[in-house]
N, C-alpha and C positions, 0 to 999 in steps of 0.2 A: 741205720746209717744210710742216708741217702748215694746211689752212685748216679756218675756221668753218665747220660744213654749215650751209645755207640755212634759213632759216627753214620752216617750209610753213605754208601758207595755209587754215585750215580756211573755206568756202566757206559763205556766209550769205544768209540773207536781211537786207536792211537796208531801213530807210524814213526819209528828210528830214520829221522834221517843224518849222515853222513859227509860233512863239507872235506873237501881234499883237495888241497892244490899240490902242485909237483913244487913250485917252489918254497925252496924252504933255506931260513939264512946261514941256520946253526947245524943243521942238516943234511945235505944234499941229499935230493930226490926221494925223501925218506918212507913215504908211503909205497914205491916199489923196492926195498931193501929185503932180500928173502935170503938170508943165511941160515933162517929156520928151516927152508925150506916152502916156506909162503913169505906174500909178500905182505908187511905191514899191515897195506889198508884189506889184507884178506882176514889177517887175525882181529882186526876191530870187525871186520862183518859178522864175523865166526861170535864175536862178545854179543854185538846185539840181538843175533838170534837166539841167543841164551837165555832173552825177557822173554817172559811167558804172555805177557798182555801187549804187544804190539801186533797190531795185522800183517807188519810188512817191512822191511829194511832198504832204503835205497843210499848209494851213493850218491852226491853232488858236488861233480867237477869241471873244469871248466879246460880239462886237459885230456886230450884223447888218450893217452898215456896208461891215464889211470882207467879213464873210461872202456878202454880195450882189454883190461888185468879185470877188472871187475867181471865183466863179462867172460872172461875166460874161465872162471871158477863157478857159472852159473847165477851170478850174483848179479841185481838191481840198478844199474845207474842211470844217472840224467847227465846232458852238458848243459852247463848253465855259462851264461854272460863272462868273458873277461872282463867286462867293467865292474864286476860284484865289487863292492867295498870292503868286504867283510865274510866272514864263514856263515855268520846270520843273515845274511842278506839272499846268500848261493841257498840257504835252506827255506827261506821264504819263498824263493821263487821255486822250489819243487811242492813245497807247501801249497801254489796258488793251484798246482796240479792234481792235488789230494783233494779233490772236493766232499769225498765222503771222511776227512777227518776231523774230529773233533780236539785232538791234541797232536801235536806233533813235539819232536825230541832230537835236540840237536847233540848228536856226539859227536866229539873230535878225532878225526881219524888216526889220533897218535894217543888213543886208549885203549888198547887191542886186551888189557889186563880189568877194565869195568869190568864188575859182575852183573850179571843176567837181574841179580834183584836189587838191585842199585838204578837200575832203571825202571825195572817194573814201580818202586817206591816212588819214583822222580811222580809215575805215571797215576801212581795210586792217592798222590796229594792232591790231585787238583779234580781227579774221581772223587774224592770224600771233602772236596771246600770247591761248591760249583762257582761261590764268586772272587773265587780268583782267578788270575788269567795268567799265571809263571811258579813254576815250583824248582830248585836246584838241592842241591847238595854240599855235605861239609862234613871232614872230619877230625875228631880230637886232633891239638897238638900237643905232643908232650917235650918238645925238644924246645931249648931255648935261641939256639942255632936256627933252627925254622922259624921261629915266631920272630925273631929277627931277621929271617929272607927278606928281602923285597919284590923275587921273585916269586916268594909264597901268598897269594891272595889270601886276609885272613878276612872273616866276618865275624859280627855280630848280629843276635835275634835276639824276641823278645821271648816270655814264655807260651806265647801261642805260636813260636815259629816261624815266626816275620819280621824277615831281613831287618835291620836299622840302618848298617854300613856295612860297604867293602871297602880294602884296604891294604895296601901294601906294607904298611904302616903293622907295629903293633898292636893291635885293637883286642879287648882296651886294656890300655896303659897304667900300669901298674907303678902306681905314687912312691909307694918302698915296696924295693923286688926281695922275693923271696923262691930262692928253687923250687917250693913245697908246692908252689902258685900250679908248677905245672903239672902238678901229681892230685889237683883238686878232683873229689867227686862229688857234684858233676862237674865235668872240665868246663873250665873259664874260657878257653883260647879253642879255635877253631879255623882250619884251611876250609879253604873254600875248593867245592872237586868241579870245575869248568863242565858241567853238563848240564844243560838248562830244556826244562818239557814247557811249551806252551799251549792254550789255548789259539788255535788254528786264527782267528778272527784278531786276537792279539798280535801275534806273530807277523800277522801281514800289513798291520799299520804301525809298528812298532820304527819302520824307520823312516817316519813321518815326525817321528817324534823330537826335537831340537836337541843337539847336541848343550849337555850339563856344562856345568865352567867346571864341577870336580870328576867328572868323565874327562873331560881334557888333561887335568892332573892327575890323577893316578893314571892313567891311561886304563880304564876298566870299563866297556858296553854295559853291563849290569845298572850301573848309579844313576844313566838313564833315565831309569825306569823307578827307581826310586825317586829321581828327584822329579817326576810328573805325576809325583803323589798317586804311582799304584804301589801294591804288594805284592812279592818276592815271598810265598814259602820254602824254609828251611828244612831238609830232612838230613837225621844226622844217622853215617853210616858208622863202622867199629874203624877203619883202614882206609887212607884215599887208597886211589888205583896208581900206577908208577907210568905216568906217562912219558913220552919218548922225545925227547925236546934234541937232545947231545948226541954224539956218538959213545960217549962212554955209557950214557940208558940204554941205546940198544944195543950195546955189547954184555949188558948187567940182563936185557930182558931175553937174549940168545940163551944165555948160560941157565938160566931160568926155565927156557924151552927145553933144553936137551936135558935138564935135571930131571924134567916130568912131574 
């Protein structure tokens, strides 16, 4: 019986970077929030050094705030532009600063719960598919409440793991529903986990690239980039991470801390 040969792994350099603004609408000030005893944007720093394949973790903020908290812990920041448009844009321009990297990884600084091999994997897809130039993340949903969020970003891939669509939207939509749909193995439905690794050269012409007319309706950066005909690899993890949008999340991710 014939097998697959393995993939290989062309070996890189990568770097975690970190976008964090102080403003936040649902939030207030939530990246310095330390009722754990750290603040927010300490516990996502604490998550990215947990990947074993990064050289380096920096913050990028555009707020002395955080930039002075960061620093205070020993930790990596940059200030970047208040003009940034975007958390991809604040990491592009720390990107142009990494000149010796070959991948760079944009975490949100209100996923303090990623794990360390969630990002290594973001890092290790685009290590073992050298022509691609973006890899993210997705995982099972089993609830029918979530696949109907519109807060929940769902996707679709193919079986080589290349995005089709995002979507706030159910995707895809089931003709006649049946509860079983969401107990399938392999699962049918998937959330999308908002952490995206690039190729560094990618990454920095990437908002060159025209705004999509279905990026303007879902309101989602990703479709971008599908819709200027590149590829989006998918990797799929067991658990999204519980990021921190509400005060009732960080009240749920406190209790969580002090359980241990």
């Amino acid at each position: 019986m014939a097998h697959a040969a393995p993939k290989l792994r062309v070996q890189s350099t990568s770097y975690v970077v970190i976008p964090a603004r102080l403003a936040s609408s649902r939030l207030a000030r939530k990246m310095l929030l330390r009722e754990t005893g750290k603040s927010l944007i300490h516990h996502t720093y604490e998550a990215a050094q947990r990947a074993s394949l990064p050289s380096g973790v920096s913050v990028a903020t555009d707020h002395l705030e955080i930039f002075d908290e960061v620093r205070s812990f020993g930790g990596r920041a940059e200030m970047t532009s208040p003009e940034a448009a975007s958390g991809t844009d604040r990491v592009a321009e720390v990107a142009r600063r990494l000149t010796d990297a070959d991948i760079v990884v944009n975490l949100q600084g209100d996923e303090p719960e990623l794990s360390g091999a969630s990002i290594d994997l973001a890092i290790r897809i685009l290590e073992e598919n050298p022509a691609a130039v973006m890899s993210t993340l997705a995982a099972p949903i089993r609830s029918r409440s979530q696949l109907e969020d519109p807060a929940c970003v769902k996707v679709v891939f193919d079986s080589a793991g290349r995005a089709l669509y995002f979507s706030r939207s159910a995707i895809p939509c089931a003709r006649n529903w049946d509860d079983q749909l969401l107990s399938a193995r392999p699962p049918l439905f998937y959330q999308h986990i908002g952490l995206y690794a690039y190729r560094r050269e990618f990454l920095l012409q990437l908002s060159n690239i025209p705004q999509a007319g279905m990026e303007r309706v879902e309101n989602l950066e990703q479709l971008r980039v599908l819709d200027a005909g590149y590829c989006i690899l998918v990797g799929v993890v067991d658990e999204p991470p519980s990021g921190i949008d509400t005060p009732e999340d960080y009240r749920r991710f406190v209790e969580r801390c002090r359980c241990g």
